[in-house]
Steps between C-alpha positions, in 0.01 A plus 500: 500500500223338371194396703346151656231336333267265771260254390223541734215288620191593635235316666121701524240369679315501804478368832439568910792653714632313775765537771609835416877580747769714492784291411862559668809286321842485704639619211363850267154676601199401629196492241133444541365169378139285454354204387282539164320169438386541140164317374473348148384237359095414462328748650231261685843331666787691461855401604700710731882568452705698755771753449724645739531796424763826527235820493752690265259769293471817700098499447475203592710485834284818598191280435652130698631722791109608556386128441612336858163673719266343285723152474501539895124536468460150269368716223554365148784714282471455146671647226604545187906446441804519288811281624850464356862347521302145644742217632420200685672442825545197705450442863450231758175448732567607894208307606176363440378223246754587324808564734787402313383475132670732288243787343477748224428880567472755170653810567419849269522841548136702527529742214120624477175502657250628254223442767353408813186318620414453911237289539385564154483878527751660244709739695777575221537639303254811691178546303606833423835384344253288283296739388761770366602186294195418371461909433 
């Protein structure tokens, strides 16, 4: 039998964690799940766009799961990412301005964190772990 091939599609940037949950679907498993709101753009005003995101890569649900106390704490996540299999699903507004106007949410799976800033401080990858690499 011969093996799949897969096309795949990354997207790498970075951006602040939000809203990280344990998901729980009537249907299969329950996963864990956050927000990454990517910057690009000019750098003096950069544009946001947010992902919903499925925390899939081991290191980097071990790294979202510790993220919620210092969410809870309204301290500034940012990191650097790698997403894949992105899709765009639609969904209607419960309530607000926009209650009834249909909306656009892009779902990917979190692959990678390469690293993590709180309030600026770089926290991962540990300064150790940097400095065997630059050994």
């Amino acid at each position: 039998m011969s093996e799949k091939s897969y096309f795949d599609l990354h997207i790498t940037g970075l951006g602040y964690v939000n809203r990280v949950r344990e998901v729980r679907p009537k249907r299969g498993e329950p996963f864990l799940a956050c927000d990454v709101v990517a910057i690009h753009g000019d750098a003096e005003q950069p544009e946001r766009t947010r992902f919903d995101c499925r925390v899939a890569g081991q290191e980097a649900q071990r790294l979202v799961e510790a993220m919620p106390t210092h969410l809870e704490q309204n301290r500034k996540v940012l990191i650097g990412f790698k997403l894949g299999d992105l899709y765009a699903e639609s969904f209607t507004y419960a309530d607000g301005e926009k209650a009834g106007e249909t909306g656009i949410s892009l779902k990917a799976r979190l692959l990678k964190i390469s690293w993590v800033r709180i309030d600026g401080e770089k926290v991962y990858p540990p300064v150790e772990a940097r400095n065997q690499e630059t050994a």
